[in-house]
Structures are given as C-alpha cells and as structure tokens.
C-alpha positions as CSV (number, residue, x, y, z in Angstrom):
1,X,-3.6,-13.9,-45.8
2,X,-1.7,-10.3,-45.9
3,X,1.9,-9.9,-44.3
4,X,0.5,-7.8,-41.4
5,X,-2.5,-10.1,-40.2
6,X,0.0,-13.1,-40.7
7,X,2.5,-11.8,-38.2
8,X,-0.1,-10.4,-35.8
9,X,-1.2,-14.6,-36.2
10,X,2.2,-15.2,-35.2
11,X,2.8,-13.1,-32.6
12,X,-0.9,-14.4,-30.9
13,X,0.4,-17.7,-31.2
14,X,3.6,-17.1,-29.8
15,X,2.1,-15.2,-26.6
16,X,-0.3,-18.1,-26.6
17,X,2.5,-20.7,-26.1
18,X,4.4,-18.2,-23.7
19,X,1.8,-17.7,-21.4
20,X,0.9,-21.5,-21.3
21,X,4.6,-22.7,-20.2
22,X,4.5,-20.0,-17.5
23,X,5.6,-20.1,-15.1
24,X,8.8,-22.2,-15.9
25,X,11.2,-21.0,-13.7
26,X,11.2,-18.8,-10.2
27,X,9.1,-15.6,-10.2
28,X,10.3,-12.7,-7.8
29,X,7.2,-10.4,-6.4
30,X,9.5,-7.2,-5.7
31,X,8.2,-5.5,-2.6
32,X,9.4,-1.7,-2.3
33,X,9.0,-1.2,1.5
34,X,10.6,-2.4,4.7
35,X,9.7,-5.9,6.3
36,X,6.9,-6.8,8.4
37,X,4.3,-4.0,6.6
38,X,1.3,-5.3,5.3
39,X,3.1,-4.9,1.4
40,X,5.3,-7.5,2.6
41,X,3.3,-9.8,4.6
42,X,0.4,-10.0,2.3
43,X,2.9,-10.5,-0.5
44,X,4.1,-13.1,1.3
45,X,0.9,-14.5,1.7
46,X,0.1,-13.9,-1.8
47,X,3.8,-15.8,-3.2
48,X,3.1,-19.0,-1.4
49,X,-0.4,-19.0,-2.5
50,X,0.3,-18.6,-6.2
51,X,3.6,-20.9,-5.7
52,X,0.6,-23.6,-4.9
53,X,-1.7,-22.6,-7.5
54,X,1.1,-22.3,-10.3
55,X,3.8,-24.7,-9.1
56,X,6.4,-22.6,-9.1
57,X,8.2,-20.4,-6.8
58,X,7.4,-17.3,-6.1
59,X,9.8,-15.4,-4.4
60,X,9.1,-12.2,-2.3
61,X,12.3,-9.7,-2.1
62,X,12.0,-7.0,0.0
63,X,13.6,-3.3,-1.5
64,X,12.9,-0.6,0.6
65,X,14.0,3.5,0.2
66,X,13.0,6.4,-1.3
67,X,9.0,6.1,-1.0
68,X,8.9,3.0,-2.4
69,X,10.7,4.0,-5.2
70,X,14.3,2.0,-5.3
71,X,12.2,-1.4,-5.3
72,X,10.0,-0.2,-8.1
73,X,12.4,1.4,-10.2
74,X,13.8,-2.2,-10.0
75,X,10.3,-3.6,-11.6
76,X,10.6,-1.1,-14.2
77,X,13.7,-2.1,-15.1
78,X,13.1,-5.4,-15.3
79,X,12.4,-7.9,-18.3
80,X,8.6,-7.4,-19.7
81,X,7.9,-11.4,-19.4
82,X,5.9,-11.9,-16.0
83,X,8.8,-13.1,-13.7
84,X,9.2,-9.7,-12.1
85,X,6.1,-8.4,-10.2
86,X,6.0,-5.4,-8.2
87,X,3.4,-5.6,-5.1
88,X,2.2,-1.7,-4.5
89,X,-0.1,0.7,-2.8
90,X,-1.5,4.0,-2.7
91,X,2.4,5.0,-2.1
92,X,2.4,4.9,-6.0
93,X,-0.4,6.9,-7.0
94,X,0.7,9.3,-4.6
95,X,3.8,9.6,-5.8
96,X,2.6,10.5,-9.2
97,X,1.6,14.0,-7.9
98,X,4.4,14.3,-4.9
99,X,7.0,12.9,-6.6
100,X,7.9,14.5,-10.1
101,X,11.3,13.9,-10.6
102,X,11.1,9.5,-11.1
103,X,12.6,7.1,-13.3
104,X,9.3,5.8,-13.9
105,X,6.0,6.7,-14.4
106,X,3.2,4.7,-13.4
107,X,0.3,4.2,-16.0
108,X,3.5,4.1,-18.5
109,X,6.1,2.2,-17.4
110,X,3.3,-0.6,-15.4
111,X,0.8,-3.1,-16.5
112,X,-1.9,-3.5,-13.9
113,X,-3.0,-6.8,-13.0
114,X,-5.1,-6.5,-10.2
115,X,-6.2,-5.3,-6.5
116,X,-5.4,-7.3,-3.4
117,X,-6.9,-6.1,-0.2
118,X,-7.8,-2.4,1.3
119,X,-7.5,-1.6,5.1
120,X,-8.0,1.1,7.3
121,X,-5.1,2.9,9.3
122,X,-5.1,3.4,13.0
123,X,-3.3,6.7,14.6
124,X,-1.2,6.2,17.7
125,X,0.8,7.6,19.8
126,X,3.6,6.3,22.8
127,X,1.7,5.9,25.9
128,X,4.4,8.7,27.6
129,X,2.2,11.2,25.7
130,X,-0.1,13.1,28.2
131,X,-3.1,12.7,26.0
132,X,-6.2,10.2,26.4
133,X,-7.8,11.2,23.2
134,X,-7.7,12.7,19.9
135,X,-9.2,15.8,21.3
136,X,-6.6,15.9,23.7
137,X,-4.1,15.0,21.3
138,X,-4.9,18.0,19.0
139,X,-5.0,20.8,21.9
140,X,-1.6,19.3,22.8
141,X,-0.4,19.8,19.2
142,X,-1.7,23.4,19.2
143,X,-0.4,24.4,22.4
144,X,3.5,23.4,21.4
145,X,3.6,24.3,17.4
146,X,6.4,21.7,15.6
147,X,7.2,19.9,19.2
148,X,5.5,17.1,18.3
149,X,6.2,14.4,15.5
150,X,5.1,12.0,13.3
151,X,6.4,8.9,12.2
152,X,6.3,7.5,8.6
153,X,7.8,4.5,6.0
154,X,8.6,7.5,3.7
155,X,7.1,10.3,1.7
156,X,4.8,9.7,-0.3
157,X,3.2,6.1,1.6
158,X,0.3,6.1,3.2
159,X,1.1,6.4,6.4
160,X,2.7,9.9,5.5
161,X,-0.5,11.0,3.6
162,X,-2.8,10.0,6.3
163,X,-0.1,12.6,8.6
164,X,-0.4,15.1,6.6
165,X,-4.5,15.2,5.9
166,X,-4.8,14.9,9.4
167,X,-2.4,18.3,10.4
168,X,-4.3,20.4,7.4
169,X,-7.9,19.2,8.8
170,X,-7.3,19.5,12.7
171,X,-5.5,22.3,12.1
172,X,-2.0,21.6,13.7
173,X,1.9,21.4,13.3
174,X,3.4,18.3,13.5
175,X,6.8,17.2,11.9
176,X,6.9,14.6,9.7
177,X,9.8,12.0,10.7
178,X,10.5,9.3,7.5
179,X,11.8,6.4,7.9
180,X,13.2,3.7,5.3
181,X,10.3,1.3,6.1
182,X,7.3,0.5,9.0
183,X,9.1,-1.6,10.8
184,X,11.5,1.3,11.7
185,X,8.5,3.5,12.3
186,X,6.9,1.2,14.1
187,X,9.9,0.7,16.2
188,X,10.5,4.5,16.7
189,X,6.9,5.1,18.1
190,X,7.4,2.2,19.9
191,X,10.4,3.4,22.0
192,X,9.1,6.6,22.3
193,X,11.3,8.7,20.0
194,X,8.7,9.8,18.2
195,X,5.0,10.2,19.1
196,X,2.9,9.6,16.6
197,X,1.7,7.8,13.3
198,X,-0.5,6.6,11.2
199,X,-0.3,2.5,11.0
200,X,-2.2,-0.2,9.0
201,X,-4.7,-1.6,11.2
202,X,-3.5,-5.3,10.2
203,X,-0.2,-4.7,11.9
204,X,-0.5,-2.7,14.7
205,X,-3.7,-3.8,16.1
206,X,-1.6,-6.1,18.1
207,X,0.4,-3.3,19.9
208,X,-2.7,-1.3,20.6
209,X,-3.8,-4.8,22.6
210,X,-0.8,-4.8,24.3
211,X,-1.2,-1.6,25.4
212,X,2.6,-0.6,23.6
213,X,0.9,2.1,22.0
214,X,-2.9,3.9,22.8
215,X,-4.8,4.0,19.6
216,X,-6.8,7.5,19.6
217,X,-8.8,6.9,16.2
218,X,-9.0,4.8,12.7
219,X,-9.4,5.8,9.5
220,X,-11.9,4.7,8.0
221,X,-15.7,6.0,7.6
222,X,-17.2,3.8,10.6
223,X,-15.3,2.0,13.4
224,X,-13.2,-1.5,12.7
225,X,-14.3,-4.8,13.8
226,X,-10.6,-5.3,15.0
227,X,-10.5,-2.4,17.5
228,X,-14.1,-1.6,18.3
229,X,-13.7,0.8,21.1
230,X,-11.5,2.5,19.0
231,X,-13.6,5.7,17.4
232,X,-13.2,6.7,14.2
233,X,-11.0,9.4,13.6
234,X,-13.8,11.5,12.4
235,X,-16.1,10.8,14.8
236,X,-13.6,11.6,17.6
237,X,-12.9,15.0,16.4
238,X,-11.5,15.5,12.8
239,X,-15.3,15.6,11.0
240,X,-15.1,13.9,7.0
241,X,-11.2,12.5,7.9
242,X,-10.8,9.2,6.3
243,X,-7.4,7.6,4.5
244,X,-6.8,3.8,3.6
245,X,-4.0,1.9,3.0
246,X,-4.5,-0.8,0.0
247,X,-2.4,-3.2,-2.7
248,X,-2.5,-4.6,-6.1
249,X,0.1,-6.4,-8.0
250,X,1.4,-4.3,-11.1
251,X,4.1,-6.1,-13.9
252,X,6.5,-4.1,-16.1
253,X,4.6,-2.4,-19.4
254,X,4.7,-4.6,-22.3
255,X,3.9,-8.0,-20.6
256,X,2.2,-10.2,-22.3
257,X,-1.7,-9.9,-22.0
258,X,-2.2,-13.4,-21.5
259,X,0.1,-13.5,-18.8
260,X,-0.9,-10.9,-17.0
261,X,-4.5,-12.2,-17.5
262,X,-3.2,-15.5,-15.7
263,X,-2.1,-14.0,-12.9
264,X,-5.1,-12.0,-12.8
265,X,-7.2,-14.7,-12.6
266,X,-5.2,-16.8,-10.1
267,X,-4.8,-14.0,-7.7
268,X,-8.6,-13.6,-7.7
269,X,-9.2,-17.0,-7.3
270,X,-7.0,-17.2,-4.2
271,X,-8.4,-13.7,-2.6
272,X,-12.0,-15.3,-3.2
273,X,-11.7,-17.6,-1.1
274,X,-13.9,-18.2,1.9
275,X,-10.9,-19.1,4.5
276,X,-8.9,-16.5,2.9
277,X,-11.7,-13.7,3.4
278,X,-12.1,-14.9,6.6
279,X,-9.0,-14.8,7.8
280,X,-8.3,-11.1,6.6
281,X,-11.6,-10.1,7.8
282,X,-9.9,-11.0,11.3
283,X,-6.9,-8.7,10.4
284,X,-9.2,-5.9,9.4
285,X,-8.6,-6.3,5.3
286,X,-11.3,-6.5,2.7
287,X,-10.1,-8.7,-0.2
288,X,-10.2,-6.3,-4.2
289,X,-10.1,-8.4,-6.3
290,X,-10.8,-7.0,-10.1
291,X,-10.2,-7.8,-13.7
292,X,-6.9,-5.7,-15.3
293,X,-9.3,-3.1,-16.7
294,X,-11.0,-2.6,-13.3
295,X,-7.5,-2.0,-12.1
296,X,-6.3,0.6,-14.6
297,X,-9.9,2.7,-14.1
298,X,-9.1,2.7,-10.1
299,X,-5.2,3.4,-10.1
300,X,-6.2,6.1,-12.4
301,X,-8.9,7.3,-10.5
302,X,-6.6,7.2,-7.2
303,X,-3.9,9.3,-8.9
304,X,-6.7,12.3,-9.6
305,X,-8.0,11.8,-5.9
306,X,-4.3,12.0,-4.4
307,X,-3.2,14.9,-6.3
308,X,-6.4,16.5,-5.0
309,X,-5.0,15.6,-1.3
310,X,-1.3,16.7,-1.9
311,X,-2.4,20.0,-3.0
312,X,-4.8,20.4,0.2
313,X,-2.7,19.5,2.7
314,X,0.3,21.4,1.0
315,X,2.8,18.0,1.5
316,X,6.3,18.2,-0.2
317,X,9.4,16.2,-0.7
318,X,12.8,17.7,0.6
C-alpha cells in the first residue's frame, strides 16, 4: 500500500472512531437571533430531542445582533468537530447578497447538515391602526408616504425581507424599524410603537387570537390551517406575494463527514415523526427534512432566489 492511500486509511479510520464516541461531552446549538423566535424555540425543541436520541446534552445559547450575524460568526469561529452547531434561516442566504462586508461566508465557512421546518409569515399591525384590511392598509400607506413603519429582528431576516417585497409590490413607503431580535419586535408592535410587521405564523398566531394584534394577510401561496379566515396576502390585494420563514442546522466547514452525517440522520429521524409532524402541523410548520447534499443544492439555490429579491425591492444595510 502507497504512502498516500495509507494515510487517507488512517485518517477514515480515525474519523470512523471520532464520529462513533460522539457525542462525549455537551454540544452547544448556537442560535443567532433573540428569544422566543421560532430559531430558538424549535432549537429548543430540536436540543432536547437529540439530547434523548444521543445522550448527551445539547445546549441551546441564544446570540442575537447584527442580522444574525454575531451568533454565527461565533459558529464560524468555532472548533470543526460537531460540538458547535449553528441553527439558521433564510436570514443567511439573504445575507449573502445584502450583507457583503462578513467575517464569514456561507457555502465556505459552513457544512450543511440538514433542513428543519418551513412556515409561513403573517403581516400585522396594532389594532390602534384605522385599517380593517390589507387594502385599507395599503391606501393608508399611500396617503402618508414614510409615516408608517415596520418592525423587524434585523436586516437581513425574514421578517425584514417579507417588509420590503411587500413595499416594492403594493407600491408603498414604509420605514423599516430593526430590532436586535423578535421578541423586541414583537413587543414594539405590540405596544403600539410601531405598526406593522411581518411575523412567523408559529409565534404570533396566538396574538392574532387574542386580538393583540389584527392579522391582514399570510404569506404563503394559499391560506394557513392555523388562521383560516386570514386571506393570503396575495389574495387580499398584493397579486404573486409570497415569503417564508424556514431552518436548517449548519456546522463549521471541515467537520467530519461522518459526523455531520449522524446528526443528519438523527435530526431526520426526530422531524419524521408522526407526533412531531403533528404537533407542528398545529403550529403552522411543515417538517424538511433532507440528506446533507439536499441541503447544499437548496441553501444554494435560496442564495440565487434572494439576491433576485434584494435587487427587486432595492433593500440596503445602513
């Protein structure tokens, strides 16, 4: 046997063992966006789940600020041996195209593992607004150019991009208001300092019940069993409109491929799962689950659609 196919021998071996003591100590799932978003609750989810499957903890840490970009820079950053996972969204294949200046870059400095869960958004505003409907909304908007705002978890998440491809298609001047995570968003349309925004349907459903905020359309391409008298935003006046918000779980480049194929496998498992589709099916999310190669063709595939939306509705970065 030759030098070179003897230490390529080696080195399978030695990720063989390596991946089959892990995990042997605490993993952290680093989430780069404010508490009680659907990143962190679903990572939540996700780090008891696999602390049952794997027996080992998994810890969820919460890092929120720049567009998601402190928390991942920290995942980039980190050692390439699978006890550092970064749990992110569309915020990161947006920021590819709106975001140039990063200490990262995605499809370099990430391995993908795999998809988690896709949900549609749902656009409210504080009940003090004197507007019933989106229509209403919109001729509001037009009639007072830039009085009227929106509220974000930062530029470049979806919340922001589902803002801004909403002004370039109906047409209208709202200002963009970010924020250092939902919660705060949340909390600002909530209290009526800002009017509007775009939220994930699994966490602001509840509000829209309450009748805390009025809910004048969702996202997606037909209406969501959660809020079923809700119209789609398309249908109720903003024709072809339609913005998700979804996850995956990415690891720093250079991980080793059977560890990342374990994970893989175990966060499938656990998303495949009749109680757990179920019980997101309830919250309005539809479980992704995919192999790593799946997940590399989408994320790259998202990054190309994005940077087709940035440059549409002309969104920057102060």
């Amino acid at each position: 046997m030759s030098r070179i196919a003897l230490a390529f021998s080696l080195l399978l071996a030695h990720a063989a063992a390596w991946a089959q003591a892990y995990p042997s100590h605490p993993v952290r799932i680093i989430v780069p966006y404010g508490v009680g978003g659907p990143a962190d609750i679903y990572g939540r989810f996700l780090g008891q789940k696999l602390q049952e499957t794997m027996r080992q903890a998994f810890v969820v840490e919460d890092h929120p600020g720049g567009g998601a970009i402190v928390g991942t820079d920290i995942v980039a950053k980190a050692a390439p041996d699978g006890y550092t996972l970064l749990m992110m969204s569309n915020t990161h294949t947006v920021n590819e195209t709106l975001i140039s200046k990063k200490p990262y870059e995605l499809m370099r400095d990430f391995a993908p593992i795999t998809g988690v869960n896709s949900s549609d958004l749902v656009m409210v505003i504080n009940p003090s607004v004197p507007a019933q409907n989106l229509k209403e909304f919109i001729a509001l908007a037009k009639s007072k150019p830039g009085a009227l705002n929106y509220a974000s978890s930062g530029p470049g998440t979806p919340y922001h991009m589902a803002g801004e491809l909403f002004k370039a298609m109906a047409g209208v001047d709202i200002v963009h208001i970010p924020h250092k995570g939902s919660d705060q968003a949340r909390t600002a349309v909530l209290g009526g300092q800002v009017q509007m925004m775009f939220d994930a349907i699994t966490t602001m459903a509840g509000q829209v019940h309450a009748g805390k905020v009025r809910a004048l359309g969702t996202t997606g391409t037909k209406r969501s069993a959660i809020l079923p008298d809700v119209p789609t935003v398309a249908e109720a006046g903003v024709p072809g409109y339609e913005a998700t918000i979804w996850l995956g779980v990415m690891a720093p480049a250079k991980t080793p491929r059977p560890i990342l194929e374990q994970l893989n496998a175990a966060i499938n498992k656990i998303i495949s799962e009749p109680d757990v589709r179920e019980a997101w099916a309830k919250q309005g999310a539809q479980p992704m689950g995919m192999t790593i190669e799946q997940f590399d063709k989408f994320l790259r595939a998202d990054i190309v659609k994005w940077a087709k939306v940035v440059k549409v509705s002309g969104a920057k970065v102060d």
